[in-house]
Backbone as numpy.savetxt, mean C-alpha at the origin, in Angstrom:
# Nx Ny Nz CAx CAy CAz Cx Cy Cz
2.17 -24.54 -8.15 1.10 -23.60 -7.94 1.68 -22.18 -7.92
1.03 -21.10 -9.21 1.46 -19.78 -8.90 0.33 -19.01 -7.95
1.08 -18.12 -7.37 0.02 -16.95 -6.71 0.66 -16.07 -7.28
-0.67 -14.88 -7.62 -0.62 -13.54 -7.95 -1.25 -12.79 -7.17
-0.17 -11.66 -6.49 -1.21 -10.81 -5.66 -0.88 -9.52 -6.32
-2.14 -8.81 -6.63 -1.79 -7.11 -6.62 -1.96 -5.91 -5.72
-1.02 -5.35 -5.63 -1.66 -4.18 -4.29 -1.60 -3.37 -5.04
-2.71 -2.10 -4.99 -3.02 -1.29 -5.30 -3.22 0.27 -4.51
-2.65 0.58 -4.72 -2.88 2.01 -3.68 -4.05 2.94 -3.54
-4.08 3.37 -3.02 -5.53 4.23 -2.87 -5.35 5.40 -3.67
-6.42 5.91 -4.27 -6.83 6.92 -4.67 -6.14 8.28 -3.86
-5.86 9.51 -4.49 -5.79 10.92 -4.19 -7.16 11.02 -2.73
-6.53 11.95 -2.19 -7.48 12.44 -1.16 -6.11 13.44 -0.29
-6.97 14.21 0.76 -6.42 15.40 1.31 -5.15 15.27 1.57
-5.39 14.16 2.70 -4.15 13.61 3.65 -2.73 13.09 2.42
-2.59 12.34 1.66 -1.76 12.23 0.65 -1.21 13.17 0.23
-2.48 14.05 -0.48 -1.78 15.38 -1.22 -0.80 16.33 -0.03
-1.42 16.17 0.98 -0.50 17.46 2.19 0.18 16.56 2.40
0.39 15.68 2.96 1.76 14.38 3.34 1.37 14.58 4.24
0.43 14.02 4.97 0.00 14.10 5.80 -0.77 12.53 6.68
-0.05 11.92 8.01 -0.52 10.77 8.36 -1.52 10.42 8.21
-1.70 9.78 7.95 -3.60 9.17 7.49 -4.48 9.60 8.85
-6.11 10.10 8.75 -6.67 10.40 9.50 -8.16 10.35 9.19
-8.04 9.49 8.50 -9.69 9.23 8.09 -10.24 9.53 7.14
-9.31 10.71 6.21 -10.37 11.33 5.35 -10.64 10.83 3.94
-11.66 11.14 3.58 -12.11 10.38 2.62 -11.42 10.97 0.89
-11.91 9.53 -0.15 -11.50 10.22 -1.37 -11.17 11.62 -1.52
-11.07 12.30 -2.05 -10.85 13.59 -3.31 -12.47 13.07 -4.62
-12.87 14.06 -4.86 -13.84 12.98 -6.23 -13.10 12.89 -7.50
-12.09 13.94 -7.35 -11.18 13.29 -9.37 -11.04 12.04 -8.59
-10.36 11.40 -7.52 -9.52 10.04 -7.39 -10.54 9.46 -7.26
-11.77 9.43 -7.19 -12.83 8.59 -6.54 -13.03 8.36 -8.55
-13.01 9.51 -8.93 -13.35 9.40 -10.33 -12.60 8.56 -11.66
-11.17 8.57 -10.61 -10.28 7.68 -12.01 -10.17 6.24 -11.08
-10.75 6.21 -10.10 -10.42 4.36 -9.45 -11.62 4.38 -10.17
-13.06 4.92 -10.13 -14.30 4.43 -11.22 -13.96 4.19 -12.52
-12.95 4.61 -13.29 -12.30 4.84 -14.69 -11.68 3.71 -15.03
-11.12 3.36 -13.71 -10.19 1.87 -13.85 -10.44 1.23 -13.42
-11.92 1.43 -13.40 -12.32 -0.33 -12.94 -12.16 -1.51 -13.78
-12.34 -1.00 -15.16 -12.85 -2.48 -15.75 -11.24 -2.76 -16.08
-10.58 -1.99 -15.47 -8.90 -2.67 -16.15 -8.49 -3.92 -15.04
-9.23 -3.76 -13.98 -8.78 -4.63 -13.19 -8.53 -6.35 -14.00
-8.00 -7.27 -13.41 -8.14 -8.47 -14.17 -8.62 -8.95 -13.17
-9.05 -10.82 -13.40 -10.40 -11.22 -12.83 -9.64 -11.67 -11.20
-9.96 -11.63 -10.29 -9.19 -11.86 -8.83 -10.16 -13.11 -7.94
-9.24 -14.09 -7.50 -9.97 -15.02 -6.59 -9.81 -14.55 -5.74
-9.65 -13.56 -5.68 -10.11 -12.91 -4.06 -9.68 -11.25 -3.93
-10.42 -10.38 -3.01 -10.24 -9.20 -2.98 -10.22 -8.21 -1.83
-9.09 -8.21 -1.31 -9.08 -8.03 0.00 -8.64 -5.90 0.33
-9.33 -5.51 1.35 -8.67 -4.02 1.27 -8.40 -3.64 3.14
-7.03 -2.89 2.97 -6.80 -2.16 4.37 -7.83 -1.71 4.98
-7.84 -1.62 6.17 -9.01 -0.83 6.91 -8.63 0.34 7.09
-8.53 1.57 6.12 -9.02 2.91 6.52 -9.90 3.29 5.11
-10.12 4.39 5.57 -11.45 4.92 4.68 -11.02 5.10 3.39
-9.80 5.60 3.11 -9.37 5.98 1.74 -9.30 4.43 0.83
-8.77 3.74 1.57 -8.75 2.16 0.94 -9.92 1.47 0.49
-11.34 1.63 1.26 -12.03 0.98 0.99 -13.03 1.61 -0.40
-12.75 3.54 -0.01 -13.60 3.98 -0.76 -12.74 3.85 -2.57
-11.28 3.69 -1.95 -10.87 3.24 -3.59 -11.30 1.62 -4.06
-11.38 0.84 -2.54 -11.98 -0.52 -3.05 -13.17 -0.43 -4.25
-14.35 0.36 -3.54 -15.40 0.35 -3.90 -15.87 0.95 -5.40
-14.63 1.95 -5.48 -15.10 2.93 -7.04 -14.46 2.09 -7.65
-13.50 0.94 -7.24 -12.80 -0.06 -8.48 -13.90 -0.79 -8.46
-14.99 -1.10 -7.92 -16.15 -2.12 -8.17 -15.29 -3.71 -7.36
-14.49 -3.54 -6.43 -14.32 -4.81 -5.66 -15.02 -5.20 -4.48
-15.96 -6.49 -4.17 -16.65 -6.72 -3.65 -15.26 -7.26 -2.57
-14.32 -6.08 -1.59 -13.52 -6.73 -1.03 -13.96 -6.82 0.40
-12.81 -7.93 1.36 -13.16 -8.26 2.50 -12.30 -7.10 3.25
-12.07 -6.84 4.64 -11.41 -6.40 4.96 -10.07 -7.23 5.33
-9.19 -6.71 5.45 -7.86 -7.25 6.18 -7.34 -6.83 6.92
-7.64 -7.04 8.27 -6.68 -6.21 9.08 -5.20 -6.28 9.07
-4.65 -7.70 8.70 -2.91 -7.75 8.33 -2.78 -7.01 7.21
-3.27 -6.46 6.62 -2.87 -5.37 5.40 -2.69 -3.79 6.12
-2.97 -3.00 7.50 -3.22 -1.78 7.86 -1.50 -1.42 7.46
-2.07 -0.38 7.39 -0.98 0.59 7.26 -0.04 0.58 8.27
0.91 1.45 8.32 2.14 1.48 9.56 1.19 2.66 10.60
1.94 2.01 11.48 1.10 2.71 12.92 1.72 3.32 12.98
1.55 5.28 13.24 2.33 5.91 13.49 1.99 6.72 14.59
1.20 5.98 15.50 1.06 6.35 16.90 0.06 7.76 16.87
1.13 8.64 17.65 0.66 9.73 18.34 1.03 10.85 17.05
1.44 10.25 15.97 1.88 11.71 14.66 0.47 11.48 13.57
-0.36 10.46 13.94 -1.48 10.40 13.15 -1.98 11.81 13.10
-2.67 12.18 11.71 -3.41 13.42 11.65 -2.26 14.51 11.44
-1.18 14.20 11.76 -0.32 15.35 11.80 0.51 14.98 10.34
1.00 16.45 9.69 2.05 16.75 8.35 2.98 16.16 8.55
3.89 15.97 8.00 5.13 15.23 8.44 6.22 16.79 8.51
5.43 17.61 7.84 5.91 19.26 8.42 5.94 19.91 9.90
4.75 19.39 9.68 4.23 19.63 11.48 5.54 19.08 12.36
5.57 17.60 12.13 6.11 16.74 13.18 7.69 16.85 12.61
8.09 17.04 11.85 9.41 17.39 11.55 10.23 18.84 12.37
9.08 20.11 12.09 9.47 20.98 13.45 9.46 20.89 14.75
8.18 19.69 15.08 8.28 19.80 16.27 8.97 19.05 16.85
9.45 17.40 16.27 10.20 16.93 16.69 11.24 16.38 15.78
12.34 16.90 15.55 13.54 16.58 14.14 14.42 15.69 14.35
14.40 15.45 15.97 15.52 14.54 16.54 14.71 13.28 16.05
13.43 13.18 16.85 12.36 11.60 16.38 12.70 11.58 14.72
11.82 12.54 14.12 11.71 12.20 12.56 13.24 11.79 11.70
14.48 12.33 12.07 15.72 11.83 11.85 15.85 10.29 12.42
15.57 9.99 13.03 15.65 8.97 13.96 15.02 7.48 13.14
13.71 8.23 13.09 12.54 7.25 12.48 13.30 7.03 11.14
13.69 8.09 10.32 14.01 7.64 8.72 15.29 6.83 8.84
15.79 7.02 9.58 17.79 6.28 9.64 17.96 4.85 9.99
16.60 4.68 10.85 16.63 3.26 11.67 15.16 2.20 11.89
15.12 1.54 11.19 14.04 0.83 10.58 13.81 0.14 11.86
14.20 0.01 12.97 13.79 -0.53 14.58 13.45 0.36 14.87
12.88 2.03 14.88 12.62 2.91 15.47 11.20 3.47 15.36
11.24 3.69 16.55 9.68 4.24 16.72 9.22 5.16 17.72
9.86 6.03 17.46 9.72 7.21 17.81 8.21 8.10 18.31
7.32 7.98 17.57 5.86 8.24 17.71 5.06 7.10 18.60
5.71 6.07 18.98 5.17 5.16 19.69 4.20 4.38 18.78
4.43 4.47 17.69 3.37 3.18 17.20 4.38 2.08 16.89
4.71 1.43 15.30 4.92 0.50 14.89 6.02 0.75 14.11
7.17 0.29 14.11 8.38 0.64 13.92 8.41 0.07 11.81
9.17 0.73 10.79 9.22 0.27 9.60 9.92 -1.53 9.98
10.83 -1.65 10.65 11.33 -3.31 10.27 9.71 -4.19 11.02
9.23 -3.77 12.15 7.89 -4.44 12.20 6.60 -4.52 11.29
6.61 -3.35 10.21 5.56 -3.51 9.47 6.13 -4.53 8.38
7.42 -4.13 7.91 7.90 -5.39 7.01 8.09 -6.92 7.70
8.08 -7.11 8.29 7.65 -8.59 9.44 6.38 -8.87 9.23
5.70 -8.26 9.32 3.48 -8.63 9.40 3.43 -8.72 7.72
3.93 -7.54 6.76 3.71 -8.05 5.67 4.61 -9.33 4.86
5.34 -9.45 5.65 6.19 -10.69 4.97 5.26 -12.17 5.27
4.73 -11.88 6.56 4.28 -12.67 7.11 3.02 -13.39 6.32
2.33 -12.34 5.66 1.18 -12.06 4.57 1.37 -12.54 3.58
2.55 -12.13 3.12 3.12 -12.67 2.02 3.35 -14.14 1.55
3.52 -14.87 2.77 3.37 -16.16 3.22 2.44 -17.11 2.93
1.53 -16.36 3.63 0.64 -16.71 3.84 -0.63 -16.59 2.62
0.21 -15.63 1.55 -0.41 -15.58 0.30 -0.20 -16.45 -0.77
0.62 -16.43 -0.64 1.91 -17.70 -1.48 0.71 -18.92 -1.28
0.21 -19.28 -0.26 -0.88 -20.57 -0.21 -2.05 -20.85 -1.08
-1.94 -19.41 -1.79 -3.26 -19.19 -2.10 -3.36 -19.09 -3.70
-3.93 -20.03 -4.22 -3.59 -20.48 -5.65 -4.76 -19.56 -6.40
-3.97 -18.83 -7.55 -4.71 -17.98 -8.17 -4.64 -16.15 -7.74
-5.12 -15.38 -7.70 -5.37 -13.85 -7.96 -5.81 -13.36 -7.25
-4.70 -12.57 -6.01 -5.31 -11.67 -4.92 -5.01 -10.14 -5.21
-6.52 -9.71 -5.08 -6.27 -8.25 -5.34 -6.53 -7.71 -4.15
-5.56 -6.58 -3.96 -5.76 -5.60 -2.46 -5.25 -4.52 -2.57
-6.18 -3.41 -2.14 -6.32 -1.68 -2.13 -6.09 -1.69 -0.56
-4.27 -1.45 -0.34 -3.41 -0.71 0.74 -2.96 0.47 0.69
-2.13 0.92 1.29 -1.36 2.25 1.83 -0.10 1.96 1.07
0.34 3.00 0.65 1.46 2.79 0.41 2.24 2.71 0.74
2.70 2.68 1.96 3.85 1.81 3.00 3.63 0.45 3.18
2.44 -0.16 2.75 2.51 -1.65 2.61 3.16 -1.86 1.19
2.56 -1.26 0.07 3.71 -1.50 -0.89 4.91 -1.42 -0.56
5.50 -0.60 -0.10 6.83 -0.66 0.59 7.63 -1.96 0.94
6.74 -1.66 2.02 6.90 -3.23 2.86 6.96 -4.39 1.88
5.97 -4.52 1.25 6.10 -5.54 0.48 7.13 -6.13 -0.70
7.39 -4.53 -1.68 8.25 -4.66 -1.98 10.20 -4.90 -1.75
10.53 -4.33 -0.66 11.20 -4.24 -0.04 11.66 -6.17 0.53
10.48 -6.72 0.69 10.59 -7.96 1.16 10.81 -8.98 0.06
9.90 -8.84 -1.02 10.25 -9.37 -2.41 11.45 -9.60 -3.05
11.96 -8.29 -3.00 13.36 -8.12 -3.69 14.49 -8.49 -2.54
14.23 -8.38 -1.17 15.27 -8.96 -0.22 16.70 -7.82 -0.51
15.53 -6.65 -0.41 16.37 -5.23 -0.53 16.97 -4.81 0.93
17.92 -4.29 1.47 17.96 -4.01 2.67 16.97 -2.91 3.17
16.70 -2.92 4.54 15.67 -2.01 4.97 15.70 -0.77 4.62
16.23 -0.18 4.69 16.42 1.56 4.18 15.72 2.07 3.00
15.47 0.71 2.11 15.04 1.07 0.83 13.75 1.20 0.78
13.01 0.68 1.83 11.96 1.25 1.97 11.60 2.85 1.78
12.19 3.58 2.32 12.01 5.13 2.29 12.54 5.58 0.76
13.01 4.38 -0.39 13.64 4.75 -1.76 12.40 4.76 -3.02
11.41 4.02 -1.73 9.99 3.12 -3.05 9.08 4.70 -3.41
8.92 5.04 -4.08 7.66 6.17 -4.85 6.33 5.42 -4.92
5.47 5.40 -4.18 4.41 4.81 -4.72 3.10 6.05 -4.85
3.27 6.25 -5.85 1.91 6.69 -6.88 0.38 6.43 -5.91
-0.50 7.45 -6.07 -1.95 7.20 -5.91 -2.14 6.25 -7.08
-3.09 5.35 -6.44 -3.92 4.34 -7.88 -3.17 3.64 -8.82
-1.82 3.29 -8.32 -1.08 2.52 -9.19 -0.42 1.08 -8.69
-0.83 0.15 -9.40 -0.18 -1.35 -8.79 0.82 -2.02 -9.19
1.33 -2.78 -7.89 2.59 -3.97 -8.33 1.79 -4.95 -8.43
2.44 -6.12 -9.02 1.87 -7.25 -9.09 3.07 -8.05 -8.57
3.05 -8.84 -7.76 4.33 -9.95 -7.02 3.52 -11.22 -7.64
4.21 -12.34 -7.84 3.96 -13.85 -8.64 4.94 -14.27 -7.89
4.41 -15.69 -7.46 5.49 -16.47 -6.96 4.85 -18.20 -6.81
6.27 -18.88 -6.01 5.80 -19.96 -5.39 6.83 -20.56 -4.52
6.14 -21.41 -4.24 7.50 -22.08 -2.80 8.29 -20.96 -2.22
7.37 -19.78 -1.84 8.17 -18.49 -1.22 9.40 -18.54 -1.96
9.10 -18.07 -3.36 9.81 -16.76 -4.26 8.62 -16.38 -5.17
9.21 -14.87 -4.80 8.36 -14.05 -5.15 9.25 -12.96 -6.72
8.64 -13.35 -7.85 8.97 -12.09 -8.83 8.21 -10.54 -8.50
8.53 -9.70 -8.72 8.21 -8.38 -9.02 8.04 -7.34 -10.16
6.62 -7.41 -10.65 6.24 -6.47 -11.92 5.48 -5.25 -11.31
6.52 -4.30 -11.90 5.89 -2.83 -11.69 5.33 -2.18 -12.86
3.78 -1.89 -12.37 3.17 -1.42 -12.90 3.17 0.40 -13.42
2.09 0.46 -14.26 1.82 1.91 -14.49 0.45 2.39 -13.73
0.67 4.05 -13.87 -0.84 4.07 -12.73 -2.00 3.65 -13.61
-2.94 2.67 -12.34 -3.86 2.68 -13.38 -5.08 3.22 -13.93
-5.24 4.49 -13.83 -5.96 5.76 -14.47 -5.49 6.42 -15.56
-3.91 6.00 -15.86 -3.94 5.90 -16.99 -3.41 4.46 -17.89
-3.52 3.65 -17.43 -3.56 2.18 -18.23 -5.13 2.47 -19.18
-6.28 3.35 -18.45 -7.47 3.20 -18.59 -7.55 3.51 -20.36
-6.74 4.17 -21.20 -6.15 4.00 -22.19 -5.88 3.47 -22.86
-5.28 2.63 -22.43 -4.20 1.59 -23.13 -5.48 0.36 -23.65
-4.71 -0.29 -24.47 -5.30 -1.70 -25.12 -5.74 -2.64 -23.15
-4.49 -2.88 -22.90 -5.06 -3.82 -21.94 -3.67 -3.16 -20.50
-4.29 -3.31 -19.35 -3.18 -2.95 -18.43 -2.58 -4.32 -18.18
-3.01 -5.81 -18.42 -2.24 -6.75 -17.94 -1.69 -7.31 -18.74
């Protein structure tokens, strides 16, 4: 039995463009406008699952996925730096933000440390592997991270090495927990191309 899952990142919106911790805010309308663009590139999914914040679902929705929520998909908790630049929180606190990037047990802001978010998504990962056929899911891009990072059985650090693009997906395939890794192009502009899969 193969499983295919794709994660997909969310669309452009404020908080992204400033680097800025997630805080609720919604699309941008170009990004609202090219996840509508790429919808029909999607391929067909037995299932369609999206993070719970607003940017995720509203990219769920302009891709036309009738998805569920997931709460094991949220993003990394970053406590008390939510809402804040990583400018902001870099002046105000350089010792934490050094801290946080060097050491994947650290958690500095009091939320959820990077080696714990890669634990919940591995865990997912698992637990996806069960699931015969095509899971599509619109996350954060620190779950790509996570995810990838766990796939490849990269050491932790490399997390902070992954680029992940607005609106662009991996696809992981596997079975008997192994997992391959195909990296995609964004897909707003696959919307182009003959076929994105």
């Amino acid at each position: 039995m193969t499983s295919r899952v794709i994660l997909i990142s969310p669309a452009m919106n404020a908080a992204l463009r400033e680097a800025r911790f997630d805080d609720g805010c919604p699309l941008e309308e170009g990004g609202a406008a090219q996840a509508r663009s790429a919808a029909r590139l999607l391929p067909r999914a037995g299932r369609a699952l999206v993070a719970p914040t607003e940017r995720c679902r509203q990219t769920a929705s302009a891709l036309g996925l009738d998805a569920g929520e997931a709460p094991e998909l949220a993003g990394l908790d970053v406590g008390r730096w939510r809402g804040r630049t990583l400018a902001e929180v870099s002046a105000a606190e350089p010792e934490a933000v050094a801290l946080w990037l060097a050491d994947p047990a650290a958690a500095p802001h009091d939320g959820e440390s990077v080696r714990e978010l890669g634990r919940r998504i591995a865990d997912w990962l698992d637990e996806a592997a069960r699931f015969s056929g095509r899971t599509v899911a619109v996350v954060e891009p620190d779950v790509v991270r996570a995810a990838t990072v766990r796939v490849l059985g990269a050491p932790e650090p490399a997390f902070w090495r992954i680029d992940v693009a607005p609106l662009s997906a991996v696809e992981f395939s596997g079975r008997a927990g192994r997992w391959n890794v195909a990296l995609g192009r964004p897909l707003h502009l696959a919307a182009t191309a003959e076929s994105a899969w």
